[in-house]
C-alpha positions as CSV (number, residue, x, y, z in Angstrom):
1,X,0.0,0.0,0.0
2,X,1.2,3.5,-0.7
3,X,1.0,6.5,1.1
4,X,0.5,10.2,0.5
5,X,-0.3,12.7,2.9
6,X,-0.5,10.6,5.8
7,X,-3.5,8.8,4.1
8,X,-3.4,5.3,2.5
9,X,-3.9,5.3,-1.1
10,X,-4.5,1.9,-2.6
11,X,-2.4,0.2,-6.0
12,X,-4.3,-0.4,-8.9
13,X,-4.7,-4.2,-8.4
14,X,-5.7,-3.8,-4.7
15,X,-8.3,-1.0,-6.0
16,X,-9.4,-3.6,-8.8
17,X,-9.7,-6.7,-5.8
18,X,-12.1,-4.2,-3.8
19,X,-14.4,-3.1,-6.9
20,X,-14.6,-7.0,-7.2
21,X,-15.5,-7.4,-4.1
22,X,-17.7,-5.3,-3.5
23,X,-19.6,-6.7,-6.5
24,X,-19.1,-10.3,-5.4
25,X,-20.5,-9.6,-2.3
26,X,-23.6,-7.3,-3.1
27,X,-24.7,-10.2,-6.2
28,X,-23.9,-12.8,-3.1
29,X,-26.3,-10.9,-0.5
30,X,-28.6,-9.7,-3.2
31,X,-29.4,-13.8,-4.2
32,X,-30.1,-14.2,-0.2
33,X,-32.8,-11.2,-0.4
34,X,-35.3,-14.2,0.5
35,X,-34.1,-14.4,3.3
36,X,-34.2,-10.7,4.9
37,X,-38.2,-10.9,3.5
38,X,-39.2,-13.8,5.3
39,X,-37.7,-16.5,8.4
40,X,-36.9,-19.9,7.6
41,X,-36.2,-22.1,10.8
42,X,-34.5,-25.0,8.1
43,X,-30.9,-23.9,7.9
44,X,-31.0,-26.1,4.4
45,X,-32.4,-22.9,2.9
46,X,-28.8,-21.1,3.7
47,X,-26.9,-23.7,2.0
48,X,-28.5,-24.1,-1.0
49,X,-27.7,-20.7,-1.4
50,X,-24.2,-20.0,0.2
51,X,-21.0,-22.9,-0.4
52,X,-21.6,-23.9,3.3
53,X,-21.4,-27.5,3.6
54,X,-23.8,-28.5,7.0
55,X,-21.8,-30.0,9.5
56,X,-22.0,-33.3,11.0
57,X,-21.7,-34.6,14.9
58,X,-18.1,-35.4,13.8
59,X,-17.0,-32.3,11.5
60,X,-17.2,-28.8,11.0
61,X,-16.8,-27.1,7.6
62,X,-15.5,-23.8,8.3
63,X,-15.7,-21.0,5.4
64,X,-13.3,-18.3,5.1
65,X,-12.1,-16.1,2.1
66,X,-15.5,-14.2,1.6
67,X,-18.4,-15.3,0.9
68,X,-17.5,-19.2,1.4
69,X,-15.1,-19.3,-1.3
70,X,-12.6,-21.3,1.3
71,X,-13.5,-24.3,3.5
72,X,-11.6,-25.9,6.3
73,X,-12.9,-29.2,7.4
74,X,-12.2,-29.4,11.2
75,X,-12.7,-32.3,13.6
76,X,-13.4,-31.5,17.3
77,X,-12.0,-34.0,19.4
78,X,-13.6,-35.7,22.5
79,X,-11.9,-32.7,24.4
80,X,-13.5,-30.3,22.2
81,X,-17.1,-31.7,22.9
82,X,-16.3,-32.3,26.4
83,X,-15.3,-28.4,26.9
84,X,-18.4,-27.3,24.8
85,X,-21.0,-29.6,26.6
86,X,-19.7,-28.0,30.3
87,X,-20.5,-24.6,28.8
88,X,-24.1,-25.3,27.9
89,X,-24.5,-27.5,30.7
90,X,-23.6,-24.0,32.6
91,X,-26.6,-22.3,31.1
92,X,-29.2,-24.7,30.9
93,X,-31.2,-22.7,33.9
94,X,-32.9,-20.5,32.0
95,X,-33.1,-19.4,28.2
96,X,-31.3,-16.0,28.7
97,X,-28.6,-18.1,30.0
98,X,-28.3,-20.3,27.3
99,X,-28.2,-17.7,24.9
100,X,-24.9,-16.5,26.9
101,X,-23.6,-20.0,26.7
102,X,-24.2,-20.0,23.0
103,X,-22.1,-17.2,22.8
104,X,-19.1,-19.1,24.7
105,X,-19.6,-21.7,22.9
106,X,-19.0,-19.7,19.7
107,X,-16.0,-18.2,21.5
108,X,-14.1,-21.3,22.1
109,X,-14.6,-22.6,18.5
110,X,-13.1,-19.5,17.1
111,X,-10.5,-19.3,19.9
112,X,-9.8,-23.0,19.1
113,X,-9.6,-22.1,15.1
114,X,-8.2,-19.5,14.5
115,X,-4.5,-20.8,14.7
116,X,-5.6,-23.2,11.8
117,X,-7.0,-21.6,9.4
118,X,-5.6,-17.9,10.4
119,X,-8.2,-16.0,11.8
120,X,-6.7,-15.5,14.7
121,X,-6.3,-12.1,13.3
122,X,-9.6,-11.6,11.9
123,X,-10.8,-8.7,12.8
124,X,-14.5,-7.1,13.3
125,X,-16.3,-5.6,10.7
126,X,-15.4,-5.9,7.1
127,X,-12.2,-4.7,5.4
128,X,-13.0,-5.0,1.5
129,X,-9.1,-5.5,0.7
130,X,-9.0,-8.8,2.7
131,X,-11.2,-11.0,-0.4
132,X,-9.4,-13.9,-0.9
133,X,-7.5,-14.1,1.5
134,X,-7.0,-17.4,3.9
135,X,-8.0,-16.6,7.4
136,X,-10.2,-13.5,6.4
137,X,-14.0,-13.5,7.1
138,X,-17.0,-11.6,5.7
139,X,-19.9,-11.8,7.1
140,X,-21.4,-14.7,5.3
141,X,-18.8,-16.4,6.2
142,X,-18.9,-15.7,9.8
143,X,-22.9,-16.6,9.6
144,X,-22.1,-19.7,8.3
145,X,-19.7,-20.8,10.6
146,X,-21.6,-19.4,13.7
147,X,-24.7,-21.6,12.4
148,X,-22.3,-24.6,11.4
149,X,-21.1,-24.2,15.7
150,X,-25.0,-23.8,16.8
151,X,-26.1,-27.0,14.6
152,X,-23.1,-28.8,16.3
153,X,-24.2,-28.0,19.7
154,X,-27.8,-29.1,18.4
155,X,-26.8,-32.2,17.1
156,X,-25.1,-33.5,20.4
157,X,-28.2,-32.2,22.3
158,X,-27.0,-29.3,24.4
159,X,-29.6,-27.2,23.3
160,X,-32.3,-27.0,25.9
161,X,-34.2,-24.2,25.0
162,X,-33.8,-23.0,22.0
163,X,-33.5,-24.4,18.2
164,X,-31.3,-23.1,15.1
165,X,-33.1,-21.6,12.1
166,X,-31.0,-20.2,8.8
167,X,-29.5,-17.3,8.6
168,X,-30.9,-14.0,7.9
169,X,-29.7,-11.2,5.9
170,X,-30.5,-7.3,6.2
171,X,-29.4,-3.9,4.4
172,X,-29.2,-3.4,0.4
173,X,-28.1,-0.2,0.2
174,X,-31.4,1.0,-0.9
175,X,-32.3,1.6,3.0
176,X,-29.1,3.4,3.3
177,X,-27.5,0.6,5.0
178,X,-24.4,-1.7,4.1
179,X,-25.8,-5.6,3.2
180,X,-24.8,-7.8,6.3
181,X,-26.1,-11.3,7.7
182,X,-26.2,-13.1,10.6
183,X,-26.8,-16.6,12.6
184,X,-30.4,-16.7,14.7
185,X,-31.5,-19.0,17.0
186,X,-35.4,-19.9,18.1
187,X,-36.6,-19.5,21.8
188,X,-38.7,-22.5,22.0
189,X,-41.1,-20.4,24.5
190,X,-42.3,-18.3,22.8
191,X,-40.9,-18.5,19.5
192,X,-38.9,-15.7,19.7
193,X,-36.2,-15.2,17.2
194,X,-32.3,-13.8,18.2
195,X,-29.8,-12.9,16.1
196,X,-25.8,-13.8,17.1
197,X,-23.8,-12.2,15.3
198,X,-20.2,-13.0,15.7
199,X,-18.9,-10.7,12.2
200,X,-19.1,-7.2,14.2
201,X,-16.4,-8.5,16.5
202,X,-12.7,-9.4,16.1
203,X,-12.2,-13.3,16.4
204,X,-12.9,-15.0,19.6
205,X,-14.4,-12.0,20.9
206,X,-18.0,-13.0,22.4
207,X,-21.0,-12.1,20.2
208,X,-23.5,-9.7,19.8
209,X,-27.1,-11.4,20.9
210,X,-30.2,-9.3,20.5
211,X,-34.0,-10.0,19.5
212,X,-33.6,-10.5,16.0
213,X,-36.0,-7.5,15.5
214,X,-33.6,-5.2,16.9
215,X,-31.0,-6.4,14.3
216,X,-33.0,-5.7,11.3
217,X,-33.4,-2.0,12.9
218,X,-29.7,-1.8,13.9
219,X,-27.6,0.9,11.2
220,X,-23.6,-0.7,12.0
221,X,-21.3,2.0,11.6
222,X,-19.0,2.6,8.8
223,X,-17.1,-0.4,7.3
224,X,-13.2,-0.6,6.1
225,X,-12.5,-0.6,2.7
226,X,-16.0,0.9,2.0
C-alpha cells in the first residue's frame, strides 16, 4: 500500500480486488434477499444458497475467504465436545442463559480455530481488501460458521431451549444501510427469534445477541474498505 499525505492510497490491483469485491459480495447478498423478507427455521435454505457445507456430529466445515469461497474441514475431538457440553451444561437454567452459553460456545470454537485456518487475526467488521484471503471472514462467512457451531451443539443435544433456524440477511443499500447477515436462534417459549452475530467483532471476541427484530433495525457504523 502507498502513502500520501499521511492517508493510504491503494495500487491499482488492490483498487481492482475491492471493486470486485464489493460486486461479489452485493450479487452474493442480493441472491439471499429471500431471506431478509421472510424467516426460515430450516438452515438447508442457507446452503443451498451459500458454499456452506452442514456440519455433521463429527465435522465442522468452516468457510473463510468471503463469501465461502474457502472451507476448512475441522474435527473436534472428545476434548472439544467435552469443553463445549460443560459450557451449555452452565446455562441450561434459563433461556437467557443459554443464549450466553451459546455465545461461549461460539467463542471457544473460534479461539480453538483460528490458529488453523488464520483467523486469529480476523478482525471485526469488514475490510474489502481482505477478499481472498485465507484466514479473512466476511460476514457470510462468519454466519455460516456461527450456524455450522449452533447446529453442532444441536446435534449433540446441548440445546435445551432453543432451536437453530437459517440465517438471515439485512441492508441493500437501498435503506441506506451496508448488506450484512447473521446466525439466529429460536426461543422455543415463545418463538422468539435472536440474532448472534459474531462478524461485528474481532475473532474469539464474544457475540452480539439481541432480539432479532432489533438487528433488522440496527444501522452498523462505517465499514473498512467501503
Amino acid at each position: 500500500m502507498l502513502w500520501a499525505k499521511d492517508k493510504p492510497v491503494l495500487k491499482r490491483a488492490d483498487t481492482m480486488r475491492v471493486l470486485f469485491t464489493r460486486f461479489a459480495l452485493l450479487s452474493l447478498i442480493l441472491s439471499l434477499a429471500g431471506c431478509m423478507a421472510q424467516m426460515s427455521e430450516n438452515p438447508e435454505r442457507w446452503v443451498e444458497t451459500t458454499k456452506m457445507r452442514m456440519p455433521t456430529e463429527k465435522a465442522l466445515y468452516i468457510c473463510h475467504g468471503f463469501g465461502c469461497k474457502l472451507n476448512y474441514a475441522f474435527q473436534p475431538n472428545a476434548q472439544d465436545l467435552e469443553i463445549v457440553t460443560q459450557i451449555m451444561q452452565d446455562g441450561q437454567a434459563t433461556a437467557e442463559a443459554e443464549r450466553e452459553a451459546l455465545g461461549k460456545a461460539i467463542q471457544y470454537f473460534e479461539t480453538r480455530l483460528g490458529p488453523l485456518i488464520g483467523s486469529d487475526k480476523d478482525k471485526g467488521g469488514l475490510d474489502l481488501t481482505s477478499s481472498g484471503i485465507a484466514g479473512q471472514m466476511d460476514c457470510i462467512d462468519e454466519a455460516s460458521n456461527s450456524t455450522s457451531y449452533l447446529l453442532y451443539l444441536q446435534m449433540h443435544d446441548l440445546l435445551t431451549h432453543h432451536r437453530v433456524s437459517s440465517p438471515v440477511a439485512r441492508g441493500f443499500f437501498l435503506d441506506g444501510r451496508y448488506p450484512h447477515a447473521t446466525s439466529v436462534v429460536r426461543q422455543k417459549q415463545g418463538k422468539r427469534h435472536y440474532a448472534i452475530d459474531s462478524w461485528v467483532k474481532d475473532n474469539g471476541v464474544f457475540p452480539v445477541i439481541m432480539p432479532l427484530e432489533a438487528w433488522f433495525q440496527e444501522k452498523p457504523a462505517g465499514l473498512r474498505g467501503a
